[in-house]
matplotlib code that plots the C-alpha trace (Angstrom):
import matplotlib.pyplot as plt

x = [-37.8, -36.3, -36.8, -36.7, -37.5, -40.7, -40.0, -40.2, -39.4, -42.2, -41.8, -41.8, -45.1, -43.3, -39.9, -41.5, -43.7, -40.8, -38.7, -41.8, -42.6, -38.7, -38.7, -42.0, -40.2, -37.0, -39.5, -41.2, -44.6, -44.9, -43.9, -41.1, -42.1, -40.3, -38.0, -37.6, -34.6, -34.8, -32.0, -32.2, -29.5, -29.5, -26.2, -24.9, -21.9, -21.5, -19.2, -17.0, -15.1, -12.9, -10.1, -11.4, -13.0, -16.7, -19.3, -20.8, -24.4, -25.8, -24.6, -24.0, -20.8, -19.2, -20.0, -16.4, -14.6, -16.4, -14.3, -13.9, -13.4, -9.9, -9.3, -8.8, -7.4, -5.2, -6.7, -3.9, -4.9, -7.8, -11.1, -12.2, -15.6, -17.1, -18.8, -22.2, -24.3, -27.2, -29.0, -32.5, -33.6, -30.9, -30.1, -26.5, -24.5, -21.0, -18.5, -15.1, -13.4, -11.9, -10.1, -12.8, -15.7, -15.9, -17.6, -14.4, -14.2, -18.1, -18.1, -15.5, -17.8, -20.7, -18.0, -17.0, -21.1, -22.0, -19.6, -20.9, -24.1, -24.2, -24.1, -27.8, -29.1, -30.8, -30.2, -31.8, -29.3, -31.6, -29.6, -30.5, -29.5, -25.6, -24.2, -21.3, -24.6, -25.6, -24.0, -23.5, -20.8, -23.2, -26.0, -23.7, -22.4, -25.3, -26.9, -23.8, -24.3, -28.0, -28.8, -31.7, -30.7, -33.9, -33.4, -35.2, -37.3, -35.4, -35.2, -36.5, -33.2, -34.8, -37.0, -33.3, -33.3, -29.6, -30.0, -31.5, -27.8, -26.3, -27.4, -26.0, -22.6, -22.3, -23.5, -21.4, -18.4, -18.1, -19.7, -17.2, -14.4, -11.1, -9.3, -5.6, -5.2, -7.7, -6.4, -7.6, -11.2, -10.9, -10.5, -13.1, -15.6, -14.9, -15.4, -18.2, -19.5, -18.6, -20.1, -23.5, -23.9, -23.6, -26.0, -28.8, -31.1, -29.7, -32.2, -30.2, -29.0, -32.9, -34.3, -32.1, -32.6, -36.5, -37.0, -34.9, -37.3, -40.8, -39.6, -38.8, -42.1, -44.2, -42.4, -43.2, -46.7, -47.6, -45.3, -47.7, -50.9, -49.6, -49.0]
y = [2.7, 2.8, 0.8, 0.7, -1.7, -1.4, -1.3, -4.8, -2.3, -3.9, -0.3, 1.3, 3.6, 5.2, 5.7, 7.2, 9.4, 10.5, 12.1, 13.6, 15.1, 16.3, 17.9, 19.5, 20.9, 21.9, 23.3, 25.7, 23.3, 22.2, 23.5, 21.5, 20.2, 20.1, 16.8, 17.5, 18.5, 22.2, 21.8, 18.4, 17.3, 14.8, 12.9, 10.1, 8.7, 9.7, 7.4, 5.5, 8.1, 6.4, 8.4, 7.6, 9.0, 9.6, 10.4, 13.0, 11.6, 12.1, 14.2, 14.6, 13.2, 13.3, 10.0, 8.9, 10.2, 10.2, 11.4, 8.3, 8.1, 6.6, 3.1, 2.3, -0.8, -0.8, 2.1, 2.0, 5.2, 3.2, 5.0, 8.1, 8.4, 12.1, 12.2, 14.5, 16.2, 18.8, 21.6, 21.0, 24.6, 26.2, 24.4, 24.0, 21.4, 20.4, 17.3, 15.8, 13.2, 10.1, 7.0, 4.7, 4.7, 3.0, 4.1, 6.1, 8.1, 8.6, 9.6, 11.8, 13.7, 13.5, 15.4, 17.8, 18.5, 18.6, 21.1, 24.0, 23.9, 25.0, 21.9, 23.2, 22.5, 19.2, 17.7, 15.4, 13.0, 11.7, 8.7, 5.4, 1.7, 1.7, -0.7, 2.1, 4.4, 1.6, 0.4, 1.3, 3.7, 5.3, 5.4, 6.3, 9.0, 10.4, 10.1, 11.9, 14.5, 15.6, 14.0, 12.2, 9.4, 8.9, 6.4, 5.6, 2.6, -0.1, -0.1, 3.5, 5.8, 7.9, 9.2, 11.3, 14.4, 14.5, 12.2, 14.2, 16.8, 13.9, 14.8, 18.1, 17.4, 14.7, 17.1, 20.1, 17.9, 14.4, 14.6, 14.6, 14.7, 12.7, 14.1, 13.0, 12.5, 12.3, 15.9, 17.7, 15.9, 15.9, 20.2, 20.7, 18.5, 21.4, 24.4, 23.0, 23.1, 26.2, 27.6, 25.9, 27.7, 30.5, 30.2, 28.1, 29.8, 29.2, 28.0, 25.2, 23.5, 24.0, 22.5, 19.6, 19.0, 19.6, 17.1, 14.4, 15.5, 14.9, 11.8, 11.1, 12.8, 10.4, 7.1, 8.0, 8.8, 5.6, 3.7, 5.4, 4.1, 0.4, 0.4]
z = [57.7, 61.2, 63.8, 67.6, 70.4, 72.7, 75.7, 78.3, 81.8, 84.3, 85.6, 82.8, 83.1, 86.9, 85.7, 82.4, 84.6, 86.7, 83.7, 82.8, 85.9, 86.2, 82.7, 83.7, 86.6, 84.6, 81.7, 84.3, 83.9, 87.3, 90.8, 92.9, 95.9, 98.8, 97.9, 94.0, 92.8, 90.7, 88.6, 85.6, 84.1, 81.1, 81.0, 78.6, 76.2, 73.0, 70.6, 70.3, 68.4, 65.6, 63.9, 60.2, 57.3, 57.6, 54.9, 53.7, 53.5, 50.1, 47.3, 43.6, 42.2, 38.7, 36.6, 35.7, 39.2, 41.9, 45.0, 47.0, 50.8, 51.6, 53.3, 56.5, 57.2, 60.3, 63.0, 65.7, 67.5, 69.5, 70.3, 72.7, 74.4, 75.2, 78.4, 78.1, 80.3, 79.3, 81.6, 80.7, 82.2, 80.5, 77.6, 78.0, 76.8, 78.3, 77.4, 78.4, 76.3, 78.1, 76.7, 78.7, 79.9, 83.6, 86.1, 87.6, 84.4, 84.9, 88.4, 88.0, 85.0, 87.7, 90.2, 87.6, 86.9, 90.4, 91.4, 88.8, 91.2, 95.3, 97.4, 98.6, 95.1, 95.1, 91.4, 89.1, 87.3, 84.0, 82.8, 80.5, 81.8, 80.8, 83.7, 84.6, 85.6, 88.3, 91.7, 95.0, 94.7, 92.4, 94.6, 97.5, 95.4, 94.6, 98.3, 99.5, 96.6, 96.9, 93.7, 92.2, 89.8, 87.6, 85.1, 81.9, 81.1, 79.3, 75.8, 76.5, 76.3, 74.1, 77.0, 77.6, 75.8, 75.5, 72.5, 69.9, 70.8, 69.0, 66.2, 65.8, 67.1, 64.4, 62.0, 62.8, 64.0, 62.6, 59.1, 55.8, 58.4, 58.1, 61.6, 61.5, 65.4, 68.4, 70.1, 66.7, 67.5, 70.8, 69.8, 67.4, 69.4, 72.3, 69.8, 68.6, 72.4, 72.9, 69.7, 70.5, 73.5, 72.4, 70.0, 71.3, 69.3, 66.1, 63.3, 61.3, 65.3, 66.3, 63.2, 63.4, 67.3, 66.7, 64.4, 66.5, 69.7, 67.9, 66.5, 69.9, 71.4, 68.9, 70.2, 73.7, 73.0, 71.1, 73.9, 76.6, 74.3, 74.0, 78.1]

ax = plt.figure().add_subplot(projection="3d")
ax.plot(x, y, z, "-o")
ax.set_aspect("equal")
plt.show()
C-alpha cells in the first residue's frame, strides 16, 4: 500500500480553498472577480534526472536468462532538473532543463512563463513549499509581475495538479530507458512535450493522468473530512 503524510498546515483549510477556488476559475466553474487572476498556472520540479538504466516495471522473462539491467557504479555525468509549468485552462504542459535548481534558475522559468501572457493578464502561480519558491525576491517578483503565488498546504503538494503529468512523462520518457548522455534526455524529454500537446486528448496519456488525479481527488476529500 502507499502511503502519504496528513497534512500539520495550521492554514491548511484557506490555502486549500484558495487552489480550489483558482482551479474553479481556470475550469470555467466560477466567475473571476475583479482581483483574481484568469489565467492558472501549476509549476514544479521534476527529478533529479540520473543518466542510468531504468526499469521496465513488471514483465515476463525467460527462466534461465532473464535480461538484466546493467550496473552502474560510478555516474560522473551529475544530475539535471526539468523545470515545469502547466496551463490549467488549456492543458498545456511546458519544461526547461537546468543543472540546478535555485531560485535564479526558477525565476528565470517564472520570466520565461510570464512572458507568453500580456502584462495585463493577472496570473495565478500554484506552487508547493520548495524553499527556492519562497522569499522576497520571489514575492517582489511576483508583485512587480501581476502574479498570485498560491501555495499548497504542507505535506499537501498533491493539491498541484502538475503532479499527476509526472506520471506520463516517466512513462513515455524515462521507463526501460538507458540514455547515453543528458542532451539525448534532455531531447526526448522535449519531444515528448511537444507530442503531448498535441495530443491532449489521447486515451493511454488521459487514462494514466486520470487515475493519478482521483487518487489525488480522494486524498483531498478525506483530508477535507479529517479538518
Amino acid at each position: 500500500m502507499r502511503s502519504w503524510k496528513r497534512s500539520n498546515d495550521p492554514a491548511f483549510e484557506a490555502k486549500k480553498n484558495r487552489v480550489l477556488e483558482l482551479y474553479a476559475i481556470a475550469d470555467g466553474l466560477a466567475e473571476a472577480g475583479p482581483d483574481d487572476p484568469t489565467v492558472v498556472i501549476c509549476l514544479d520540479e521534476f527529478g533529479p534526472l540520473n543518466l542510468q538504466p531504468q526499469p521496465n516495471g513488471r514483465s515476463w522473462a525467460p527462466r534461465k536468462k532473464p535480461r538484466r539491467i546493467r550496473a552502474t557504479y560510478t555516474r560522473p555525468h551529475g544530475v539535471r532538473h526539468l523545470l515545469c509549468a502547466l496551463d490549467v485552462a488549456d492543458d498545456l504542459f511546458s519544461g526547461e532543463v537546468t543543472e540546478r535548481k535555485t531560485r535564479l534558475e526558477f525565476l528565470a522559468f517564472c520570466n520565461q512563463v510570464r512572458s507568453r501572457y500580456p502584462a495585463e493578464t493577472k496570473l495565478a502561480f500554484v506552487l508547493d513549499n520548495f524553499s527556492v519558491h519562497k522569499g522576497d525576491d520571489v514575492r517582489e517578483w511576483a508583485a512587480t509581475n501581476n502574479v498570485e503565488l498560491a501555495y499548497t498546504p504542507h505535506y499537501a503538494s498533491w493539491l498541484n495538479r502538475i503532479e499527476s503529468q509526472f506520471k506520463g512523462l516517466r512513462y513515455f520518457c524515462l521507463d526501460g530507458t538507458d540514455h547515453p548522455d543528458h542532451e539525448t534526455q534532455a531531447r526526448l524529454i522535449h519531444g515528448y512535450i511537444d507530442w503531448r500537446n498535441a495530443h491532449r486528448d489521447d486515451p493511454k496519456l488521459r487514462h494514466l493522468t486520470r487515475r493519478i488525479l482521483a487518487r489525488k481527488a480522494a486524498r483531498s476529500l478525506e483530508a477535507a473530512n479529517v479538518a
